[in-house]
C-alpha positions, 0 to 999 in steps of 0.5 A, a space after each residue: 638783513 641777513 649776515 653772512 657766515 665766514 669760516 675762517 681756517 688756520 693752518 696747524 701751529 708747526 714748531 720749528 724747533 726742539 725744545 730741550 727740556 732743563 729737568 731729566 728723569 733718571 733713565 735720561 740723566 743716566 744717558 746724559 752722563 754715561 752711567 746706569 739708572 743703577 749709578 744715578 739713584 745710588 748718586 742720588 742716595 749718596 746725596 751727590 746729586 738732588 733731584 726734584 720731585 715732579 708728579 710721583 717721579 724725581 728729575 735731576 737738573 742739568 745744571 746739577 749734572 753737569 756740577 757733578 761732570 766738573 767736580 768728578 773731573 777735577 777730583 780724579 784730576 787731583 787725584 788719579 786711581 791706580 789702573 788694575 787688570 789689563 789696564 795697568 798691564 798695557 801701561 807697564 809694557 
């Protein structure tokens, strides 16, 4: 008795969706909050924003940025900068 061979093929796994990823690396997070990578790692330095390390490099929850969003918001709410340069000259005309 001999047994048959069956070959049997699947078609490719197709992901249907994105997946977003929850942790970004600082030319990411730089983009996600309009800054520079400059402005992020000084954020970081400043101890503004925690970062975790994954391999050799650090990445920076979105849920930490988007704290960051709130409370810059409601800091510069509460207490508005004067305008300088062009700015406060437009504003007096």
């Amino acid at each position: 008795m001999h047994k048959k061979s069956v070959s049997v093929s699947f078609p490719p796994l197709q992901i249907h969706h994105q997946i977003t990823p929850r942790l970004l690396s600082i030319p990411e997070a730089a983009v996600y909050i309009g800054g520079t990578n400059w402005f992020v790692e000084e954020l970081l330095r400043d101890g503004k924003l925690e970062a975790v390390k994954v391999g050799k490099g650090r990445r920076i929850d979105r849920a930490v940025l988007d704290k960051w969003i709130d409370t810059e918001e409601k800091r510069q709410a509460e207490n508005p900068e004067p305008l300088g340069g062009f700015a406060k000259k437009y504003q007096e005309n």
